[in-house]
C-alpha positions as CSV (number, residue, x, y, z in Angstrom):
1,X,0.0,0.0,0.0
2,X,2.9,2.3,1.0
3,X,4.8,1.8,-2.3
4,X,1.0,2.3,-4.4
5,X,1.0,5.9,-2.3
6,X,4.7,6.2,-3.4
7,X,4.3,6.1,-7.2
8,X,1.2,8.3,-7.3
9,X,2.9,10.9,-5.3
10,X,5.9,10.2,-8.1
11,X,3.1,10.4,-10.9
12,X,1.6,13.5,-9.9
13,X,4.9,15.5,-9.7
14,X,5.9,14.2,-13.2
15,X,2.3,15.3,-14.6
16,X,3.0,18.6,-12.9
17,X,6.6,18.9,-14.6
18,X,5.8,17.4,-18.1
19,X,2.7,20.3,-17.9
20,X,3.8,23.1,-20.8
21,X,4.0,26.0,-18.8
22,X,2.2,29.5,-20.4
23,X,5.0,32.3,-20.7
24,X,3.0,35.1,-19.9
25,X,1.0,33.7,-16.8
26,X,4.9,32.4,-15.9
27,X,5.8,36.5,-16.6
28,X,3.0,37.6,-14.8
29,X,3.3,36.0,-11.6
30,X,7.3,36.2,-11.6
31,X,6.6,40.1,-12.1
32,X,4.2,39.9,-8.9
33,X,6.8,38.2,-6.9
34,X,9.3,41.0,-7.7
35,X,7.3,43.6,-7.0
36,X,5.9,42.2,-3.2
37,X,9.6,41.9,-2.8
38,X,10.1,45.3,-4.0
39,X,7.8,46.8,-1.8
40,X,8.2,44.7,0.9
41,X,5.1,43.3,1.2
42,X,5.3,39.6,2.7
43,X,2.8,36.4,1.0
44,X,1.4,36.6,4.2
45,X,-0.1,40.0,4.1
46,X,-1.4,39.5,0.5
47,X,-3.1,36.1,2.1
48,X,-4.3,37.8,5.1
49,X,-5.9,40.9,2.5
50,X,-7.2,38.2,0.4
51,X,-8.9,36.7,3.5
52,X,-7.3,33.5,2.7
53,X,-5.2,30.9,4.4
54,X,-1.2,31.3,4.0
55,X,-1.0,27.7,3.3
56,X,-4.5,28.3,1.2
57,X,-2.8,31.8,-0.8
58,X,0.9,29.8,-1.4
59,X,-1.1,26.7,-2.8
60,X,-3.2,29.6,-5.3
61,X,0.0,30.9,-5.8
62,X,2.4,27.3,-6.9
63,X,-1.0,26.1,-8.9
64,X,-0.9,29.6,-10.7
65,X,-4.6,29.7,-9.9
66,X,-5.1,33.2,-8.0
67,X,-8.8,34.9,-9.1
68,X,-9.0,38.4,-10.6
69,X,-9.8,40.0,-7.8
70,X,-6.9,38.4,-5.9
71,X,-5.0,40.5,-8.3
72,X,-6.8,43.5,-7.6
73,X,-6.0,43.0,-4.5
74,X,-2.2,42.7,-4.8
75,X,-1.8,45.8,-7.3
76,X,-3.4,47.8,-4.6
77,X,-0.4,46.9,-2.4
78,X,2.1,47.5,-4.1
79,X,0.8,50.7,-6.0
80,X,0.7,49.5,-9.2
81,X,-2.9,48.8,-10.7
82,X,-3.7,45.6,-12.6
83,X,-5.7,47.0,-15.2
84,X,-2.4,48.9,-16.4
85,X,-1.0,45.2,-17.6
86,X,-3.9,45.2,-19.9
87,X,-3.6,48.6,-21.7
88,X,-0.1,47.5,-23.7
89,X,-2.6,44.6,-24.8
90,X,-5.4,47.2,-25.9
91,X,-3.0,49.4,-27.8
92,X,-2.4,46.4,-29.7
93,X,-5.4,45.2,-30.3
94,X,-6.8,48.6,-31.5
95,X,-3.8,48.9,-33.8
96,X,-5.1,45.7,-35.4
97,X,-8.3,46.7,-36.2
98,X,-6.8,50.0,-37.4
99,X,-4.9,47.7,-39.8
100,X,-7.9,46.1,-41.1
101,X,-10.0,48.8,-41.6
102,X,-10.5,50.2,-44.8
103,X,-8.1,53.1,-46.0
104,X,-8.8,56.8,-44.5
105,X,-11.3,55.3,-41.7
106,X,-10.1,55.4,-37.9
107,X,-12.0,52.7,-36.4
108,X,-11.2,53.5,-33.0
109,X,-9.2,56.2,-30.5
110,X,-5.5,56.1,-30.5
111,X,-4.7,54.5,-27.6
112,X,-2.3,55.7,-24.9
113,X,0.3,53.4,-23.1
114,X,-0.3,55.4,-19.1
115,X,-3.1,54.6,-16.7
116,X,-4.3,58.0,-16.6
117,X,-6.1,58.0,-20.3
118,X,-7.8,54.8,-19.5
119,X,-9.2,56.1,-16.1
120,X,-10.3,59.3,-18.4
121,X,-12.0,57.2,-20.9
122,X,-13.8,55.5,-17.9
123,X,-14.7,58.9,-15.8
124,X,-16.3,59.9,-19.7
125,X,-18.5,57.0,-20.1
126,X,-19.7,56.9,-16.3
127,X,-20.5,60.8,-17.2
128,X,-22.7,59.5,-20.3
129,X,-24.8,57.1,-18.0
130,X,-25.4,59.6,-15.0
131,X,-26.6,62.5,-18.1
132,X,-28.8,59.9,-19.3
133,X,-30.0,59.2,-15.8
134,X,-30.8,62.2,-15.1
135,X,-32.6,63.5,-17.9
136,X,-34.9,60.1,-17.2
137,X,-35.3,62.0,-13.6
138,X,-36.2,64.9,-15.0
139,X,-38.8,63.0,-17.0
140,X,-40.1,61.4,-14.1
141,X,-40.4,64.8,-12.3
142,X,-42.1,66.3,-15.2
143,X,-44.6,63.7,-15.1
144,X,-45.1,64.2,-11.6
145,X,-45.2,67.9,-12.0
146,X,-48.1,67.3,-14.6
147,X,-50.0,64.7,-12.1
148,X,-49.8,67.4,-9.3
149,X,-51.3,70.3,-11.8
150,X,-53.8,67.8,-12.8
151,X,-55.1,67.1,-9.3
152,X,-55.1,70.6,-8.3
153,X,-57.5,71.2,-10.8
């Protein structure tokens, strides 16, 4: 019985070796472990922010299997947003479509390579939604307005 345990231990770390590891998830968390060095932050704290076990946070962390907002998380601690990994990924994929688009047609705004121009694209469309919730407001107070007037009479 000892020896069966034995060779499935032995099997399970040569699946886990023999598994092709992806470069960029490989980049990504190799980046995270530099900059919680970096800053000083121990895997501790990060578990304990994450509400999570240490042993439960280091077992995310080997298995490459930490959820989004685990990184959310981390790039709040060491002052460096997540969503910022993302924008050199944007840039590229709006230079694509600018590619395929037909000649003297701009598909979509240039896209800038710092945080700020993503947070002002964001700050515009949340302006959008509140203009468009408020002019259903004023609808709804206009109707109200109009009830009131009606009833009076």
């Amino acid at each position: 019985m000892a020896r069966k345990k034995g060779e499935v231990a032995a099997k399970v770390v040569a699946e886990k070796q023999e598994k092709p590891k992806n470069k960029s998830v490989e980049s990504l968390y190799a980046q995270m472990t530099a900059l919680l060095k970096k800053n000083k932050v121990a895997k501790r704290d990060v578990a304990e922010r994450l509400e999570m076990s240490y042993q439960g946070f280091l077992n995310s962390f080997n298995n490459r299997n930490i959820r989004l907002e685990g990184w959310y998380e981390i790039g709040e601690m060491v002052n460096k947003p997540f969503v910022a990994r993302f924008e050199s990924a944007r840039s590229l994929a709006a230079m694509e479509e600018e590619a395929n688009a037909p000649v003297g047609v701009q598909t979509t705004v240039p896209a800038s390579d710092d945080f700020t121009s993503l947070r002002l694209q964001n700050a515009e469309e949340k302006i959008a939604i509140l203009e468009k919730q408020i002019a259903a407001l004023e609808s709804q107070i206009q109707d109200k307005q109009t009830i009131i007037e009606l009833i009076r009479k």
